[in-house]
Each structure stands twice: as structure tokens, then as C-alpha cells.
N, C-alpha and C positions, 0 to 999 in steps of 0.2 A: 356319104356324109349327110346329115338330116341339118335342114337349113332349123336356124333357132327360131325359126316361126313355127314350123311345123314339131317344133317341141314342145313348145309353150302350148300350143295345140291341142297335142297330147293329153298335157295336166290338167287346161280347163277339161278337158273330157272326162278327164277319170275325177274331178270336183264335182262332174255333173252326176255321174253315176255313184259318186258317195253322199250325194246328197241325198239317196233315198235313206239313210240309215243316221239317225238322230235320234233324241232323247224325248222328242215331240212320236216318236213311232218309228218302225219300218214300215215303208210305202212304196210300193214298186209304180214308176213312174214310167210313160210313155214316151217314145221317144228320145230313148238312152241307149246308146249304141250298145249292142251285142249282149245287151240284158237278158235276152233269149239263152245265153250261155252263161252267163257271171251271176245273175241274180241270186238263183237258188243255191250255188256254191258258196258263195260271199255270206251269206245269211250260215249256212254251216260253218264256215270258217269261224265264224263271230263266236259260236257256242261252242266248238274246241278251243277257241281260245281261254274261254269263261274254263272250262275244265280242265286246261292245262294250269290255269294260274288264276289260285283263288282271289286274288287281288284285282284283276283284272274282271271287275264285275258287269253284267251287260250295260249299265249308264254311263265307266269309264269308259267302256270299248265306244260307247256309240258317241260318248263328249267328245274322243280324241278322232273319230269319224268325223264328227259336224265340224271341230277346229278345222280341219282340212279344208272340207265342202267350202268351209268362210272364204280360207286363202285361196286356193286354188280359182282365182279366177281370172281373166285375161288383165286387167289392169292392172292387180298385183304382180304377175309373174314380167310384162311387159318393162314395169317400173324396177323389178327386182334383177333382170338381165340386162341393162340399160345399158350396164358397161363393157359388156361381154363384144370382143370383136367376132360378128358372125362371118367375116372374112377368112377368119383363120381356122386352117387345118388341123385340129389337133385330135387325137385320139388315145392320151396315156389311158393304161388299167389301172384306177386306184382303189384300195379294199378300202374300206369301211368297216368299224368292227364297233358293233354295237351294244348297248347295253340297253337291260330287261327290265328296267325300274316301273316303264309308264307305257302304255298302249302306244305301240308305232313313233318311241322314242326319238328313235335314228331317220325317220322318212325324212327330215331338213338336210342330213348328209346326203341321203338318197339322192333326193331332189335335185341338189345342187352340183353333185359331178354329172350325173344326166344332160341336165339342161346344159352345162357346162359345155359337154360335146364330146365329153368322156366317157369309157366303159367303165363297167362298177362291178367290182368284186365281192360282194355281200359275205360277212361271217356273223351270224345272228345269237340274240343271248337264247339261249334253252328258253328262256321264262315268255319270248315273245316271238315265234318264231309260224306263226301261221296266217297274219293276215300280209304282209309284204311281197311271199312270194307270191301270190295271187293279186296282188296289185298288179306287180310287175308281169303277171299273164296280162294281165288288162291292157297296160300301157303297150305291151306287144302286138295286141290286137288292134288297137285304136293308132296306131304307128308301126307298117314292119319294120322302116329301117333301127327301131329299139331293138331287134330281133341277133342276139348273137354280141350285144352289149352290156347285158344285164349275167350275172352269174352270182349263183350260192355254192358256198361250199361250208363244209362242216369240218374238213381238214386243216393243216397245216398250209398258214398263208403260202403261195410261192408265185410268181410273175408276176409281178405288182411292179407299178412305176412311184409312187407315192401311198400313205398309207393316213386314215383318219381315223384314229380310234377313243373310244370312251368308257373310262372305267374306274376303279378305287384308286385312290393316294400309292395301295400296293399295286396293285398293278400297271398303272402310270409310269412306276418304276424300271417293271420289264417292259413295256414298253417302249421305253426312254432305249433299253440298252438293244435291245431286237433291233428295232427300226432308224437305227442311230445313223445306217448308212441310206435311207431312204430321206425324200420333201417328207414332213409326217407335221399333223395339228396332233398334239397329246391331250386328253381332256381329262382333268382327275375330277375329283368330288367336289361340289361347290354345295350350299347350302344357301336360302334366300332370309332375310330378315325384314321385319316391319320396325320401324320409327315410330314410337306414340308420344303425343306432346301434350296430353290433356286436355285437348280440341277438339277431338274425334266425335263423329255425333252417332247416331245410334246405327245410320244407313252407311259409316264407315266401319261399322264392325259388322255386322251382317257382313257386308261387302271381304271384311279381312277373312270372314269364315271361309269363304270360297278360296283363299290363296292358302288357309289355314289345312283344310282337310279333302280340298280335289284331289283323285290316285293316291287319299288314305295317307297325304304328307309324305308320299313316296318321290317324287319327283326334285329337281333340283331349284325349279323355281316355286316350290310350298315353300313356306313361311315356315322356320323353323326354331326362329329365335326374334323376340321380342326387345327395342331398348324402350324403358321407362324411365321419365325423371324420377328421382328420388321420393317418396314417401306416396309412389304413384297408389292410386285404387284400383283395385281388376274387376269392382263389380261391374263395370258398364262393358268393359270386355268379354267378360263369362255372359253379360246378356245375350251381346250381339253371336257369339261361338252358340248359342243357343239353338238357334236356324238350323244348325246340323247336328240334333240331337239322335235322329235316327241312325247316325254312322254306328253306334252301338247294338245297333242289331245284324250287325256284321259278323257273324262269330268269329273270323279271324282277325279282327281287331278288336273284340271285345276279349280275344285268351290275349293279345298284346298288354291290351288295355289292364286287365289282372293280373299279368306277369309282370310287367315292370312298376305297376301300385306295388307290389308286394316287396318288389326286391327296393325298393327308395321307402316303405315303409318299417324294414328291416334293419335297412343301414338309417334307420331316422332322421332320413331330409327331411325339408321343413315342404311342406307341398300347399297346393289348392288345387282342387279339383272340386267339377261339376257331375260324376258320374258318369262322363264321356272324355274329358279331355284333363292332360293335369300339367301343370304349370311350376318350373323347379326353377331356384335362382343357378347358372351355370354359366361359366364364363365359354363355352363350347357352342359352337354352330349348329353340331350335327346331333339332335334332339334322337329319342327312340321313339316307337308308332307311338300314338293314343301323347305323345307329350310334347310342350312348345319350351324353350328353356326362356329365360328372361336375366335381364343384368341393368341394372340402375346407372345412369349416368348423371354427371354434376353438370354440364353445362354441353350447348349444341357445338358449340366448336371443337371441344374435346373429343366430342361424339365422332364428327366429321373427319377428323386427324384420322380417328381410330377405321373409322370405315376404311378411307383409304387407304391406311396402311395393310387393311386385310383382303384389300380388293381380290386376290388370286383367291381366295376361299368363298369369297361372295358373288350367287348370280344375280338377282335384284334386289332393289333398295324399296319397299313399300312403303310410302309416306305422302304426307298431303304439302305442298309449299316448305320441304324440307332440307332436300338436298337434290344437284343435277342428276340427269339422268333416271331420277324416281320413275316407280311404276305405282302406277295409282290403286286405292283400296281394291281390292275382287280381278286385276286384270294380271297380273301374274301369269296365270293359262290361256291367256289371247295372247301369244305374241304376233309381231309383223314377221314376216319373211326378214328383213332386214335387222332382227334382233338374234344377231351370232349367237349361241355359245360360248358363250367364256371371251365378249367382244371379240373375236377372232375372226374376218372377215373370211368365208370359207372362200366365197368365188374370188376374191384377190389372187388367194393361196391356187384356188387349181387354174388362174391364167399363170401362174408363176411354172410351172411345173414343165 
């Protein structure tokens, strides 16, 4: 049994060894365990990833790198295990099943039945499937008793004691009926939304551009849907979305970008677009690439009703002194260790199990 110091241990280790790999450069640094072995692999991994999934470009690979490097470090992970009895024996296997939207999506599940003191059954999505195993060499190295706890498979789940999976509204579904007789977190689709009140100043929309267009609006906590008061203007919005004008030199979001102009320009939605981004009135969460939907509201308390009543479909709330729990202009992609998924407290869930 690995005492939960020497796990914690572990993770600042491999924070320390992903901190060579950011948006600032790759730097091989001295004095980073068993770099003599990881380095030059790791730096490969990074460009099959880039060629397995074009979305998964070297700035995303190295952002959702450097996210880690932040977290991963003793005071975080200390504060994060706080509650965990390191007294207790426990050792269930629970799979994880992951999904491929965002570079190292699934590393907070990872994370969290680990440290927990649990084994971990890995089933990875195709689309993101090269940089974790190779963590998890790392973590073996820098800790053996990780050694014979950690497992991937590409098969059909089987020996599991609990089960954490993430995936569509449809799959959710099998989900729900598969694992009906397992502990299991089900995680569907959630979409994030920004609040505008007519207050925003220019360094709040810059700022929204990064919750707007990080991992190409692929992620659960981009900003996907807009609320405006009524008779709002988007010219100070289209400025700020302006900062990431370069996303269109992406080619595949720029064939996005021209396939859905065409198909909303065919069925004659009413649009706005700045030649990178376009903007449609829809009462729907879940926007397509290259578009943010927007919907008008009459007053903030109606607004609020409504949030809340859609809580299961929304992961954060973007706004400045708007409503609890908000997450501020640009910080969407910085979560804390302590910001679940779908509020659903994972480490509660695996001391329950």
C-alpha cells in the first residue's frame, strides 16, 4: 500500500517533469528524474498526438501540459487529499472511460482514483490515446508501488469494482443501463455559457476570447452560448473575439468555419460574423465549430431561474458580479483541482466505494 504522501509525491514529480513542455518552448531541464529516459519519448509522443488528431495542435498539447505543470504541485494536491483517510486500506479497480474532445481530458479521473489508493482501469477515446500511457510509465518510475495498479485496455470493460465514464447524452444512456449494477459517476454533455450585461470592458472580452476559442471550442468548459440583454450590440464583443483572429489559419476549422457559413446561409439564418467566428440567435447550448449561439433575455432574474433550471446541461457560468459560483472572464481552462465535473465530488464518490 503506497502511503498518500508518497503519492502526492509522485504527482509533484511528474508536474516537475511536465513543466519542461509549455507554450513558452520545450526545455529540457536538469535535475528532473529519469529524464535520461522520458524526455526524448515524451517530446515524440507530443507529435503523434499532433498526427493522430488534427485538433490537438502542438499549443493545445503544450496549454493542457503547462495546465497540469500549474496544478500538480505539493500544496495543491495536499489541500486536494485533505479529506482522504490515509489509514484506510482500500484497493477497489475502477475503470475510467474517457473521452477525446481536449488533450488529457480524463487525467482529473486519472488523478483522483490514484491518489485515492485505488487501481485504475483505463479505456481511452481513439482521438487521445498517446500521451497518458506514458505518464503513467513515468508515475511508475518515480513510485514502484504505482506498479501493477495502473492498466489500459482497449477491450471490453470486465473486473471493475466501480466505473467513471464520460461521454454524449447517447451514450450516457448505455451507459446508465451497462453499468446500472456497478458505484458509477455517468458524465453526459454539458456546454459552458458567458453572461453579458453591457458592462464588459474591452480586457473582459479579450479575456472571453480564451474561454471562447481554447481546444477550437471543443471542450466542455468553452463558452458556447452567449445571454444578452435585449437590443444588446456585439460590436465590442466581435472586437474583443478579435485577439484570436489567427484561429483561421487552422484548416480544419477554417473547412468547419465554411461548412456551417454555408449550411445557416442556405437555410437563411440571420448571422454575424467577423470572418472567423459567427454568431446565431438559438435557444441551444451546444453551438457547432467556428459558432457561439446567443439568446436575449428580459430581465437578470429570469435569466437566473433559467440557468438554474438547466444546471444538468451547464458546466460554467462566465460573468463578472453576476451570479454564485461564476467563473471569471478567460479562466474557464484554469480550473482548481476542486472544480468536479459536473459538481460531482469524484474523491467523496471513491471513499464511498
Amino acid at each position: 500500500m503506497i502511503s498518500i504522501q508518497n503519492r502526492i509525491t509522485a504527482f509533484v514529480k511528474l508536474g516537475a517533469f511536465l513543466s519542461q513542455f509549455s507554450n513558452e518552448g520545450i526545455i529540457k531541464k536538469d535535475n528532473i528524474e529519469y529524464n535520461e529516459i522520458f524526455f526524448d519519448v515524451f517530446v515524440h509522443q507530443i507529435k503523434l498526438s499532433q498526427e493522430k488528431n488534427s485538433w490537438f495542435t502542438k499549443d493545445n498539447l503544450l496549454f493542457a501540459l503547462n495546465s497540469w505543470t500549474k496544478t500538480l504541485n505539493n500544496k495543491n494536491l495536499v489541500n486536494f487529499t485533505k479529506n482522504i483517510d490515509g489509514t484506510k486500506i482500500s484497493n477497489k479497480k475502477v475503470a475510467i472511460i474517457l473521452a477525446g474532445n481536449v488533450p488529457l481530458v480524463g487525467f482529473h479521473d486519472f488523478l483522483s482514483v490514484l491518489i485515492s489508493g485505488h487501481s485504475v482501469l483505463v479505456k481511452q477515446s481513439s482521438s487521445d490515446k498517446h500521451l497518458l500511457p506514458f505518464i503513467a510509465k513515468y508515475l511508475e518510475h518515480v513510485e514502484t508501488g504505482f506498479k501493477g495498479k495502473i492498466t489500459f485496455t482497449e477491450e471490453k470493460l470486465s473486473d471493475f469494482d466501480a466505473v467513471i465514464a464520460t461521454g454524449s447524452n447517447n451514450t450516457a444512456r448505455y451507459f446508465e443501463y451497462y453499468f446500472k449494477g456497478k458505484p458509477n459517476i455517468i458524465r453526459k454533455s454539458r456546454n459552458s455559457v458567458a453572461v453579458l450585461t453591457g458592462k464588459e470592458t474591452e480586457e473582459d472580452f479579450i479575456k472571453l476570447s480564451d474561454d471562447v476559442f481554447q481546444y477550437f471550442g471543443l471542450g466542455c468548459r468553452s463558452v458556447s452560448k452567449l445571454y444578452v440583454p435585449k437590443g444588446y450590440n456585439f460590436d465590442a464583443f466581435f472586437t474583443g473575439m478579435y485577439a484570436k483572429k489567427e484561429i483561421i489559419n487552422n484548416a480544419k476549422y477554417a473547412n468547419n468555419y465554411d461548412y456551417n457559413k454555408a449550411v445557416y446561409l442556405m437555410s437563411e439564418f440571420d448571422l454575424l460574423e467577423n470572418g472567423f467566428l459567427m454568431i446565431k440567435e438559438d435557444e441551444s447550448y451546444s453551438s457547432p465549430i467556428a459558432t457561439v449561439f446567443y439568446e436575449y433575455y428580459d430581465n437578470e432574474i429570469d435569466l437566473k431561474i433559467k440557468l438554474y433550471q438547466d444546471k444538468e446541461k451547464i458546466q460554467c457560468i462566465v460573468a463578472k458580479d453576476f451570479i454564485e459560483n461564476e467563473v471569471a472572464f478567460g479562466q474557464t481552462q484554469h480550473p482548481e483541482l476542486t472544480d468536479f465535473a459536473d459538481g460531482v465530488n469524484t474523491l467523496e464518490f471513491l471513499s464511498t466505494i
